[in-house]
KOLSE-281627 format. One record per residue: residue number from 1; residue in three letters; chain; x, y, z of N, C-alpha, C, CB in turn. Coordinates in nm, 3 decimals, decimal comma. Glycine has a CB too. Example, Ala and Ser with C-alpha at 12.3 -4.5 7.8 and 13.67 -1.06 7.14 Angstrom:
BEGIN
r num:1; residuo:ALA; cadena:A; n_east:1,319; n_north:-0,569; n_up:0,780; ca_east:1,230; ca_north:-0,450; ca_up:0,780; c_east:1,320; c_north:-0,330; c_up:0,780; cb_east:1,131; cb_north:-0,447; cb_up:0,905 $
r num:2; residuo:SER; cadena:A; n_east:1,285; n_north:-0,225; n_up:0,708; ca_east:1,367; ca_north:-0,106; ca_up:0,714; c_east:1,290; c_north:0,003; c_up:0,787; cb_east:1,408; cb_north:-0,060; cb_up:0,572 $
REM end
This chain:
BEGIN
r num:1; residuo:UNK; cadena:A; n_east:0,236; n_north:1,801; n_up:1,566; ca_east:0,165; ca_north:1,697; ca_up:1,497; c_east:0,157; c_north:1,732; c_up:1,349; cb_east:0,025; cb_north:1,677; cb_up:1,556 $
r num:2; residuo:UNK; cadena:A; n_east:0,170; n_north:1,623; n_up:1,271; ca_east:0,156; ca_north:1,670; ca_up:1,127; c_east:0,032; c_north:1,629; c_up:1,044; cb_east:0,273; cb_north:1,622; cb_up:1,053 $
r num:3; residuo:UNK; cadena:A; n_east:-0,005; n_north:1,701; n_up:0,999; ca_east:-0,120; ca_north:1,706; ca_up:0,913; c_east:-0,118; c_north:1,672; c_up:0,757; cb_east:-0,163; cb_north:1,833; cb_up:0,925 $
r num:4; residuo:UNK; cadena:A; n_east:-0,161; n_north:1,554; n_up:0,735; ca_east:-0,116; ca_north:1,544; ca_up:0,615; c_east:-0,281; c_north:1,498; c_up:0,566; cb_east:0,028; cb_north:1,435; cb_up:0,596 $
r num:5; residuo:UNK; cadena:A; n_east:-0,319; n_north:1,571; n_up:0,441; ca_east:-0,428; ca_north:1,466; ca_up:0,390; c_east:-0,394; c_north:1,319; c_up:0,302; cb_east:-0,517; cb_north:1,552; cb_up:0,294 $
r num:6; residuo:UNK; cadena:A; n_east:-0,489; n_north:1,231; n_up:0,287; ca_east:-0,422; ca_north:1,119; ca_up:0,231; c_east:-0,500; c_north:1,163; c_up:0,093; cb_east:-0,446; cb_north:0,952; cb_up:0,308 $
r num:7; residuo:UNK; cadena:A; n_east:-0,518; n_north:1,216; n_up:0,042; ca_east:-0,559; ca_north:1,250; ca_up:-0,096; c_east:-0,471; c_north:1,368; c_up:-0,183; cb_east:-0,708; cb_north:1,297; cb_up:-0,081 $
r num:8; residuo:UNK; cadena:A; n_east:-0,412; n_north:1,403; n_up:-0,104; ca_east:-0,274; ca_north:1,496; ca_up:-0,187; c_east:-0,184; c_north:1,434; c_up:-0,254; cb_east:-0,179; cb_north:1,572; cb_up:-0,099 $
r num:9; residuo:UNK; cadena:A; n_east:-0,166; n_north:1,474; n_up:-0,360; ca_east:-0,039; ca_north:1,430; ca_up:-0,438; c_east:0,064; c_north:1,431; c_up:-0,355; cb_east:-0,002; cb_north:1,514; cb_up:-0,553 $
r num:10; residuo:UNK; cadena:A; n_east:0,188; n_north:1,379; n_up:-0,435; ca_east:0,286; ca_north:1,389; ca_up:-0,351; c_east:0,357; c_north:1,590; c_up:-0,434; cb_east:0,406; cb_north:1,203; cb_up:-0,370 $
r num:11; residuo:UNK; cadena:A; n_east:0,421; n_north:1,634; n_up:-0,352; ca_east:0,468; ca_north:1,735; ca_up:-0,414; c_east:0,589; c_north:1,740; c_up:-0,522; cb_east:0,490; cb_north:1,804; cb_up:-0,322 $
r num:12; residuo:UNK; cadena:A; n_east:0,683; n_north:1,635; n_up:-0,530; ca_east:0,775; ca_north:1,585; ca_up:-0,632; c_east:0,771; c_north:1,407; c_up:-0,620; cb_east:0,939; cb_north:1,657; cb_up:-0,600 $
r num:13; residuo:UNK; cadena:A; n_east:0,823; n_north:1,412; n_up:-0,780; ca_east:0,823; ca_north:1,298; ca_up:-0,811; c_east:0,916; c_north:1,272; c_up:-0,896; cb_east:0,722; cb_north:1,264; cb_up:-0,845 $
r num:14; residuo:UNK; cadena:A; n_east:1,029; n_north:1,203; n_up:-0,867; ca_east:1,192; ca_north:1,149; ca_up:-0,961; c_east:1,191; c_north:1,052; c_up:-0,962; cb_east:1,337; cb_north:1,169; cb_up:-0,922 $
r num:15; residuo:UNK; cadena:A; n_east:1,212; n_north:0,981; n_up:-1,081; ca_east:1,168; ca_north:0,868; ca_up:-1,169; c_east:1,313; c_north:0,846; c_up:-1,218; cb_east:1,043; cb_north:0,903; cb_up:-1,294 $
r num:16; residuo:UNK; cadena:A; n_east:1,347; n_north:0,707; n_up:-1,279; ca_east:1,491; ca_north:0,674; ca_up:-1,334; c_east:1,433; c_north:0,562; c_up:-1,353; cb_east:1,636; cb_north:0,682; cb_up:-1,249 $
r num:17; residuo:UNK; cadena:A; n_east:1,417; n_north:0,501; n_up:-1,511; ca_east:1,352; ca_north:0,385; ca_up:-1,549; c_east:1,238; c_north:0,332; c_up:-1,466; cb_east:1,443; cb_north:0,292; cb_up:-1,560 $
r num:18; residuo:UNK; cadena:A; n_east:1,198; n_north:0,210; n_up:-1,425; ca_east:1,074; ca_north:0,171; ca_up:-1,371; c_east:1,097; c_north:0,230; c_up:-1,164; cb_east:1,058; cb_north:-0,039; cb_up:-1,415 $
r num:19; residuo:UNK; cadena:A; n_east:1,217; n_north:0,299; n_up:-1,154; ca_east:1,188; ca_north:0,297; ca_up:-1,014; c_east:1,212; c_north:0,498; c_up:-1,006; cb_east:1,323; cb_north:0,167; cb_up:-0,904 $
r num:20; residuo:UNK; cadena:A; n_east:1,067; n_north:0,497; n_up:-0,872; ca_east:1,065; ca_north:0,619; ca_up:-0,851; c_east:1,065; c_north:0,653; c_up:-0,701; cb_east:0,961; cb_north:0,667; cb_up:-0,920 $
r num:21; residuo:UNK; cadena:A; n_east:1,085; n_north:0,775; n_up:-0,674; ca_east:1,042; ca_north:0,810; ca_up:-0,534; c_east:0,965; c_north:0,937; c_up:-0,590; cb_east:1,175; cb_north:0,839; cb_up:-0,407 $
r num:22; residuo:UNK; cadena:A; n_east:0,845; n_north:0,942; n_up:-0,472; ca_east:0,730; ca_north:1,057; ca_up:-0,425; c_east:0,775; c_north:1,125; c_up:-0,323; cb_east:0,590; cb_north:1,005; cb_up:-0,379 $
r num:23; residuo:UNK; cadena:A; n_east:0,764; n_north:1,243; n_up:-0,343; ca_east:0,767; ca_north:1,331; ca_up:-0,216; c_east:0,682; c_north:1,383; c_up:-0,100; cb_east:0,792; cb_north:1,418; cb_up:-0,251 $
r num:24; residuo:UNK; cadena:A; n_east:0,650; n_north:1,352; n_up:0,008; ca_east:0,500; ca_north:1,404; ca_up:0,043; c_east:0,586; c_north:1,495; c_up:0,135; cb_east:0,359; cb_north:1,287; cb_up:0,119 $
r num:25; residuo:UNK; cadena:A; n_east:0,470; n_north:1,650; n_up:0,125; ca_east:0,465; ca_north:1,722; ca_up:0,258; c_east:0,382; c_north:1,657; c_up:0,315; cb_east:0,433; cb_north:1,860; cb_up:0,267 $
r num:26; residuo:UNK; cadena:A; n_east:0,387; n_north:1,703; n_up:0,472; ca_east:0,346; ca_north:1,784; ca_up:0,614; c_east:0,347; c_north:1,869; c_up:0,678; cb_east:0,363; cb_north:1,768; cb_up:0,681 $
r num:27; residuo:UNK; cadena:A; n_east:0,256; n_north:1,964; n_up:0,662; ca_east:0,300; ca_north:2,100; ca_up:0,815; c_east:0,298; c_north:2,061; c_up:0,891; cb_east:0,232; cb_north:2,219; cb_up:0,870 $
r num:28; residuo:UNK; cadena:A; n_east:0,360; n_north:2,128; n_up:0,977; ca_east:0,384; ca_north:2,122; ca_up:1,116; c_east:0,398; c_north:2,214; c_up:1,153; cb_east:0,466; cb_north:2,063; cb_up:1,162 $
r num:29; residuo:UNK; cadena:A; n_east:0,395; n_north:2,240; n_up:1,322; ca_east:0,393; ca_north:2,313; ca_up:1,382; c_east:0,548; c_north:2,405; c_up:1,387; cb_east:0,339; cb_north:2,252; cb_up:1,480 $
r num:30; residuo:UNK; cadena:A; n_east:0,617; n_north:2,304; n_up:1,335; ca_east:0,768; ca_north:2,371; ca_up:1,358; c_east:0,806; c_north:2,420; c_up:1,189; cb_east:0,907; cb_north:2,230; cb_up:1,435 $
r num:31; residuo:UNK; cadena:A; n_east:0,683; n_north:2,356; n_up:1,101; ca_east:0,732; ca_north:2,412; ca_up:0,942; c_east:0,730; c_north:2,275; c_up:0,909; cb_east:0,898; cb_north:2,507; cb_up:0,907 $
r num:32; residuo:UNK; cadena:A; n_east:0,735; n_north:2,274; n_up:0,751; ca_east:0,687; ca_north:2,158; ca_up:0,619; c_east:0,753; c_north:2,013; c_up:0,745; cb_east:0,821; cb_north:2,185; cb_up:0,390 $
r num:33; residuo:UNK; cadena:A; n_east:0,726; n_north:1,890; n_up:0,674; ca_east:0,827; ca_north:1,786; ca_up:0,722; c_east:0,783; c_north:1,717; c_up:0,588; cb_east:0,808; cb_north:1,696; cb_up:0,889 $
r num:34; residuo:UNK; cadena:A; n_east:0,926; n_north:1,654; n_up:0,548; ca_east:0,867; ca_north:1,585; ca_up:0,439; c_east:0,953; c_north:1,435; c_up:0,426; cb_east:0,877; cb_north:1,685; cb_up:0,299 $
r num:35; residuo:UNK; cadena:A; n_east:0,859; n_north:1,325; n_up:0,363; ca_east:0,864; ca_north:1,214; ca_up:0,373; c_east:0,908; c_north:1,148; c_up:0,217; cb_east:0,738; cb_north:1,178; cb_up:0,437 $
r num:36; residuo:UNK; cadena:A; n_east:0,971; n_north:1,052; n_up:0,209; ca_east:0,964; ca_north:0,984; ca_up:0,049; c_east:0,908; c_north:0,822; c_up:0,097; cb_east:1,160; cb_north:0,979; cb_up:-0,054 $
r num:37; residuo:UNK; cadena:A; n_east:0,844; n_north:0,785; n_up:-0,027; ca_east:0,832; ca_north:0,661; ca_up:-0,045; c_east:0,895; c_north:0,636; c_up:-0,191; cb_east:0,688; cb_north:0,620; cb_up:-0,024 $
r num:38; residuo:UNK; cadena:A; n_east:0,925; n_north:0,509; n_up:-0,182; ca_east:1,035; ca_north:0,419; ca_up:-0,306; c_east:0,895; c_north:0,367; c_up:-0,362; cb_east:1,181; cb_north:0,259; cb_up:-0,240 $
r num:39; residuo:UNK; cadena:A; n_east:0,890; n_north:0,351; n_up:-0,498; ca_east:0,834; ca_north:0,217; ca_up:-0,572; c_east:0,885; c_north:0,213; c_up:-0,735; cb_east:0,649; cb_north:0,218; cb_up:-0,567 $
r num:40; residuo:UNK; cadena:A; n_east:0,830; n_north:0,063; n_up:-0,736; ca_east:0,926; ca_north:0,011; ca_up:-0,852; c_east:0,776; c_north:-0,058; c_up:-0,971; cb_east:1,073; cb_north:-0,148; cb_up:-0,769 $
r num:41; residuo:UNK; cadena:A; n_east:0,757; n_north:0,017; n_up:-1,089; ca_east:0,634; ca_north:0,009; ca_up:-1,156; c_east:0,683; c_north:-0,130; c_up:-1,227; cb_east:0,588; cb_north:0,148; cb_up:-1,258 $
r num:42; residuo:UNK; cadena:A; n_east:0,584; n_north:-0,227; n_up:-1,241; ca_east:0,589; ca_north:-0,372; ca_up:-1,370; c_east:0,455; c_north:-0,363; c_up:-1,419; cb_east:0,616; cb_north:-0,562; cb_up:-1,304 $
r num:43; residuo:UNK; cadena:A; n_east:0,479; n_north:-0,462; n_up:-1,503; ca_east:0,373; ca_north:-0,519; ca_up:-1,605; c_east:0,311; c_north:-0,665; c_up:-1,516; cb_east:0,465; cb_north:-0,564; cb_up:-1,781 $
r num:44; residuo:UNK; cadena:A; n_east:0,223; n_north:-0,660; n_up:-1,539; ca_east:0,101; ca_north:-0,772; ca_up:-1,488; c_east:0,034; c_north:-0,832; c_up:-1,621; cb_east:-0,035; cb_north:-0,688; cb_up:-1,386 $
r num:45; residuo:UNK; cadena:A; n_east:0,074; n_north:-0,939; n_up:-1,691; ca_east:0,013; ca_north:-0,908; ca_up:-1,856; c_east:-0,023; c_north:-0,762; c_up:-1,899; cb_east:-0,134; cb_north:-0,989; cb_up:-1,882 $
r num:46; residuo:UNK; cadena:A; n_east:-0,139; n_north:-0,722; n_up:-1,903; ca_east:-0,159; ca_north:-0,583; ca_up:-1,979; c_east:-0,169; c_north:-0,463; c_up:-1,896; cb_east:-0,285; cb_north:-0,583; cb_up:-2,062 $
r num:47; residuo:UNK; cadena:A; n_east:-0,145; n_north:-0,494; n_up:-1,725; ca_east:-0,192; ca_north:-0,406; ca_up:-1,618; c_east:-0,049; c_north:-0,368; c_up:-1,562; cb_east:-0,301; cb_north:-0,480; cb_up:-1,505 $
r num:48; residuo:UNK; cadena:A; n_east:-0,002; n_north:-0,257; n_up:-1,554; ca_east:0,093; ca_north:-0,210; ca_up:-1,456; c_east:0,056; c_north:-0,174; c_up:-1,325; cb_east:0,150; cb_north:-0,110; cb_up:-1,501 $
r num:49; residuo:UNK; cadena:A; n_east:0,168; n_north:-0,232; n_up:-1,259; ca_east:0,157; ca_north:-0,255; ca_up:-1,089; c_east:0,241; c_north:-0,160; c_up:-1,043; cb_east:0,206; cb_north:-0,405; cb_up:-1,023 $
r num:50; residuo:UNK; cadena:A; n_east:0,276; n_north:-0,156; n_up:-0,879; ca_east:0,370; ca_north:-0,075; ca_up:-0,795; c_east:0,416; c_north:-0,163; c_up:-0,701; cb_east:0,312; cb_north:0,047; cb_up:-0,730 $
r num:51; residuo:UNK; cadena:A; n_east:0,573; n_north:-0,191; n_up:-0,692; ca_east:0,584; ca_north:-0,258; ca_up:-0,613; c_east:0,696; c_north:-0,174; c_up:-0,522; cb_east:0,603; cb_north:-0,388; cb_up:-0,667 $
r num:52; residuo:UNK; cadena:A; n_east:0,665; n_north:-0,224; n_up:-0,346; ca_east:0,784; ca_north:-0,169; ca_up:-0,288; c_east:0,881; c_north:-0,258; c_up:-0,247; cb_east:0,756; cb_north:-0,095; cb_up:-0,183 $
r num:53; residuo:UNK; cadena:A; n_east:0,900; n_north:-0,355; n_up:-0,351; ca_east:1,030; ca_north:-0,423; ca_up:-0,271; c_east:1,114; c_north:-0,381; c_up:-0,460; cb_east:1,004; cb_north:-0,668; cb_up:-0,188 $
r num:54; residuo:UNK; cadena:A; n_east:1,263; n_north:-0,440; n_up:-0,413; ca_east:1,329; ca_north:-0,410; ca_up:-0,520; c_east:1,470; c_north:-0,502; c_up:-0,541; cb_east:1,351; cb_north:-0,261; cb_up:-0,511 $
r num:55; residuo:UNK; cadena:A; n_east:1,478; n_north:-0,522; n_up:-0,689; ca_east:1,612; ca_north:-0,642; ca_up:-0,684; c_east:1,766; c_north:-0,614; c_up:-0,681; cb_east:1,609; cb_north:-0,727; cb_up:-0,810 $
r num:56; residuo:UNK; cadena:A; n_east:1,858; n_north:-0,674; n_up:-0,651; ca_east:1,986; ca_north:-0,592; ca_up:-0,673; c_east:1,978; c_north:-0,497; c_up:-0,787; cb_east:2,104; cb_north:-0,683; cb_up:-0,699 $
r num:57; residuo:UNK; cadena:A; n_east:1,942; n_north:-0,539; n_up:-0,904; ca_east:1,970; ca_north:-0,425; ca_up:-1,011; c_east:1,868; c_north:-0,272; c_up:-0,965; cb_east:1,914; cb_north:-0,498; cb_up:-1,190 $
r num:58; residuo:UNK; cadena:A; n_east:1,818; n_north:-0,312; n_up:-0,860; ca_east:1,748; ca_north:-0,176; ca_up:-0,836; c_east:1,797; c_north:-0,090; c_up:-0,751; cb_east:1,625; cb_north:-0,188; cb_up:-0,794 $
r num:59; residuo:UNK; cadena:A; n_east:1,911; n_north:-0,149; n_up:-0,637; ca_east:1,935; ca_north:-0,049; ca_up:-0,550; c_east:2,013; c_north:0,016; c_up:-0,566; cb_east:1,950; cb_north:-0,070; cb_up:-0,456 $
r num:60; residuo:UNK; cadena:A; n_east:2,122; n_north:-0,009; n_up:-0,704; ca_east:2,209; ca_north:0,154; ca_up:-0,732; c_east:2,088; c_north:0,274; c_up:-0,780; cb_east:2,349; cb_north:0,137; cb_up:-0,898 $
r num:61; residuo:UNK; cadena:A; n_east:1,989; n_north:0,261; n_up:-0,834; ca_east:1,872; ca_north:0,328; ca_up:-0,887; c_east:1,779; c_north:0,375; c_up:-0,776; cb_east:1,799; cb_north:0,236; cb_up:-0,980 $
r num:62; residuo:UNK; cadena:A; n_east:1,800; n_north:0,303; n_up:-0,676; ca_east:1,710; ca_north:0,363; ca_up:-0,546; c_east:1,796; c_north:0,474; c_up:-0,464; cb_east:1,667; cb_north:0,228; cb_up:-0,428 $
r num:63; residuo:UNK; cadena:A; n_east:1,967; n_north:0,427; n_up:-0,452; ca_east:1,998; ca_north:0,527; ca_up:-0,439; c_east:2,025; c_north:0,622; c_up:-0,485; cb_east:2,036; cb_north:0,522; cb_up:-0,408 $
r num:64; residuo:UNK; cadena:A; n_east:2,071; n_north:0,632; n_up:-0,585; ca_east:2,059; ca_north:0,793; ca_up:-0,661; c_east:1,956; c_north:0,857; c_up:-0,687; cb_east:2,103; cb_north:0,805; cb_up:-0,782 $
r num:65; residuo:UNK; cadena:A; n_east:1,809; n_north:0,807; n_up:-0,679; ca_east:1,714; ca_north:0,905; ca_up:-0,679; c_east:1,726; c_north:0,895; c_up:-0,520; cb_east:1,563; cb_north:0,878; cb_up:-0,765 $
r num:66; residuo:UNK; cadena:A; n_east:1,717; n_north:0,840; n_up:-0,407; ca_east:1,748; ca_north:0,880; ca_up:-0,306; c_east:1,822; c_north:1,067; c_up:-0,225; cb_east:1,816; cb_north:0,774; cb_up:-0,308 $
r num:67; residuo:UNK; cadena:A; n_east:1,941; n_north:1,013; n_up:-0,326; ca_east:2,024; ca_north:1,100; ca_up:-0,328; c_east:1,953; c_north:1,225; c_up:-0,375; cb_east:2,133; cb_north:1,058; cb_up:-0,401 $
r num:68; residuo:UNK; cadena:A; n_east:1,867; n_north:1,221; n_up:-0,462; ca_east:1,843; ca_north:1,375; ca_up:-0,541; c_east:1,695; c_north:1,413; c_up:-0,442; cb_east:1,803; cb_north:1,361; cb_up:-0,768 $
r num:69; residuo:UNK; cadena:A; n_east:1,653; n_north:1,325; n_up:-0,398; ca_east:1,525; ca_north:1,345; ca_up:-0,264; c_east:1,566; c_north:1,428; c_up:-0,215; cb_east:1,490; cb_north:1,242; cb_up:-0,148 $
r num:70; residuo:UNK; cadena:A; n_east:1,696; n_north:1,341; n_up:-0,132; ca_east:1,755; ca_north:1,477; ca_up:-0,024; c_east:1,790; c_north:1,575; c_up:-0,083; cb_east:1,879; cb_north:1,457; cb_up:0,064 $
r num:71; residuo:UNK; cadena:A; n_east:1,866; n_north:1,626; n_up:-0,208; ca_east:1,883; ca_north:1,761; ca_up:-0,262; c_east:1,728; c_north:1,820; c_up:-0,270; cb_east:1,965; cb_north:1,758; cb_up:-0,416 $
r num:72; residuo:UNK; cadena:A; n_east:1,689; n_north:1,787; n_up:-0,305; ca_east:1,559; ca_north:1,835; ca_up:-0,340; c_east:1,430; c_north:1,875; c_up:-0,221; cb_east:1,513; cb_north:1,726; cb_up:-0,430 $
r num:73; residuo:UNK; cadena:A; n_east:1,477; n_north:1,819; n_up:-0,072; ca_east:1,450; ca_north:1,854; ca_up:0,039; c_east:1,499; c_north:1,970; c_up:0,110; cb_east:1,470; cb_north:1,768; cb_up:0,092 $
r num:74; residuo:UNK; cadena:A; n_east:1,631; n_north:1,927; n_up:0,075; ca_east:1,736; ca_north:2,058; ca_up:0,135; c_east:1,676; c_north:2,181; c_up:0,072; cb_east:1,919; cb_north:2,049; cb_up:0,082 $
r num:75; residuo:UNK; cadena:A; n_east:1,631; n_north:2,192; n_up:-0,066; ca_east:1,630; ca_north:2,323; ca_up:-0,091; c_east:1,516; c_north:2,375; c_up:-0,078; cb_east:1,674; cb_north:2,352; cb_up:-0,199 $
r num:76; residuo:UNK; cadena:A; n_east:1,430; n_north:2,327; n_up:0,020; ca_east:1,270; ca_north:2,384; ca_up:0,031; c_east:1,272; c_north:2,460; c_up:0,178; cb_east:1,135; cb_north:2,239; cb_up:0,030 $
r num:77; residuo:UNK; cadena:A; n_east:1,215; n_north:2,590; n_up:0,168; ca_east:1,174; ca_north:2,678; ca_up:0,258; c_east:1,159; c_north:2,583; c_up:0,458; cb_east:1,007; cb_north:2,739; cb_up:0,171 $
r num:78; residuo:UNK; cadena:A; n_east:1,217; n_north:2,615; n_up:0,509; ca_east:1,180; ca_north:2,516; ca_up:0,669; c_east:1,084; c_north:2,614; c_up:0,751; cb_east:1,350; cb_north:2,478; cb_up:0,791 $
r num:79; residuo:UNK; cadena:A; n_east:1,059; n_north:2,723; n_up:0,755; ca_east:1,020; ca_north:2,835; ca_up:0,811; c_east:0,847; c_north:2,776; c_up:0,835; cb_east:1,056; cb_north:2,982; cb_up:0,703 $
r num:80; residuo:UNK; cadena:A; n_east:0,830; n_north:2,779; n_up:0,964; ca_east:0,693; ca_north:2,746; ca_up:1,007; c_east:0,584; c_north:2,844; c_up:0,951; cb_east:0,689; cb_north:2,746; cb_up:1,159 $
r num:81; residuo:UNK; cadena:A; n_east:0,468; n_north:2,785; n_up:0,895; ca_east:0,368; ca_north:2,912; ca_up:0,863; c_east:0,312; c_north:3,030; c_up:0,984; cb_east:0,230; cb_north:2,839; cb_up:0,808 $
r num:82; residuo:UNK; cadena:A; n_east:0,358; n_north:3,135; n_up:0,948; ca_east:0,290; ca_north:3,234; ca_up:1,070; c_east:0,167; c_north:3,236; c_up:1,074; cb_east:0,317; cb_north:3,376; cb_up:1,066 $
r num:83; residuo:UNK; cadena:A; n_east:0,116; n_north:3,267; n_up:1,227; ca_east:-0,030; ca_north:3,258; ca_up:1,202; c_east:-0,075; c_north:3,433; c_up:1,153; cb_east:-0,117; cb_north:3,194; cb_up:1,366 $
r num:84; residuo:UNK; cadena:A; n_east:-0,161; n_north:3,426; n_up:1,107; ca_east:-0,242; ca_north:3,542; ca_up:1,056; c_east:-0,212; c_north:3,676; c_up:1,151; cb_east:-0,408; cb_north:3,499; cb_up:1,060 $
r num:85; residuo:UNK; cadena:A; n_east:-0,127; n_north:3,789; n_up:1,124; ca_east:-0,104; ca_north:3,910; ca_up:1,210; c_east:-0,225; c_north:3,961; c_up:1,289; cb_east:-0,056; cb_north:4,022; cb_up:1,125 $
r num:86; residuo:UNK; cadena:A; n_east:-0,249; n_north:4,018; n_up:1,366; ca_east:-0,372; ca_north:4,069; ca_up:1,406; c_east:-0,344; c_north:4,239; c_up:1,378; cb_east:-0,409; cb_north:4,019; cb_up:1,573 $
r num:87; residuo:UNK; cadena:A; n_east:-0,439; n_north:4,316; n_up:1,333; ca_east:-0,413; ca_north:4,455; ca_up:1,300; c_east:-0,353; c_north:4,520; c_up:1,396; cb_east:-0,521; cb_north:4,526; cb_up:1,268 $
r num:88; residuo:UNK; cadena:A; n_east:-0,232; n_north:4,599; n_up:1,403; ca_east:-0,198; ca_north:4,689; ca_up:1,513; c_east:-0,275; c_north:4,804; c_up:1,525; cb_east:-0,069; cb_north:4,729; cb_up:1,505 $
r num:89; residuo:UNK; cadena:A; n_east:-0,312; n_north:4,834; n_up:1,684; ca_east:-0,396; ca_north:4,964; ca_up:1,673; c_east:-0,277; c_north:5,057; c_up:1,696; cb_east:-0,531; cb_north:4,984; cb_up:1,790 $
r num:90; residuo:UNK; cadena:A; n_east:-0,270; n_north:5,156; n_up:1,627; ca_east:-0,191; ca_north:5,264; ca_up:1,637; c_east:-0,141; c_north:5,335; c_up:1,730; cb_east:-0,228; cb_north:5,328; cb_up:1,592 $
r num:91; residuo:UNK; cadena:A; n_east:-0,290; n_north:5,346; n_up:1,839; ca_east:-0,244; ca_north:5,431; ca_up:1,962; c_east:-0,146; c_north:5,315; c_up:2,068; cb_east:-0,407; cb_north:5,501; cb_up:2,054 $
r num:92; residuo:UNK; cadena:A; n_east:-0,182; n_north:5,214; n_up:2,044; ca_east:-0,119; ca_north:5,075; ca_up:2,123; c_east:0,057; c_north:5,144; c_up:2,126; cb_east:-0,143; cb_north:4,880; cb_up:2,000 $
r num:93; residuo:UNK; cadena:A; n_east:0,120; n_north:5,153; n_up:2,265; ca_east:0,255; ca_north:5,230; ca_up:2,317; c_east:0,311; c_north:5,094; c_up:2,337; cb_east:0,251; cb_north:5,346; cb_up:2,468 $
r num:94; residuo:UNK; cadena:A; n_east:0,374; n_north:5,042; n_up:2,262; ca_east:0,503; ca_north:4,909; ca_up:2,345; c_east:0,550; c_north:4,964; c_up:2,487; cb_east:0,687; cb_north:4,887; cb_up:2,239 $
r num:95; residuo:UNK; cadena:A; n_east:0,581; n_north:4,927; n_up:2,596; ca_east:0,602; ca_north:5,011; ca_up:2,674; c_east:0,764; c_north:4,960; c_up:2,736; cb_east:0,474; cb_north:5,019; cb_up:2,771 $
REM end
């Protein structure tokens, strides 16, 4: 099961004019899992918005930051967190 809080940043964020992707972790039991979401920032008269839909001129731009997500996934640690060692007692014989 993955544990994610909803108040964490995302851990990366690649941007290419108004469209970006976020990176979120998750631990897990098997190690990180990680997720992207797409959005595409506008103007609202004086208020900037987030939108997740996007127009042809956006999806060569969705995929190439796409593309650098997954590089940028690939190169993160997969190794599940160990839990905490417990002290070895010395006299303890593996047998």
């Amino acid at each position: 099961m993955a544990k994610q809080s909803k108040n964490n940043p995302p851990v990366q964020k690649i941007r290419h004019g108004a469209v970006s992707a976020s990176i979120w972790r998750a631990e897990t039991d098997k190690g990180p899992m990680f997720n992207v979401t797409f959005q595409r920032a506008y103007r609202d008269g004086d208020t900037w918005k987030n939108s997740s839909t996007f127009g042809q001129r956006d999806l060569l731009v969705v995929s190439l930051i796409s593309a650098r997500a997954f590089e940028w996934i690939a190169t993160q640690p997969r190794k599940a967190k160990q839990p905490a060692a417990s002290p070895k007692n010395p006299d303890d014989v593996p047998y």
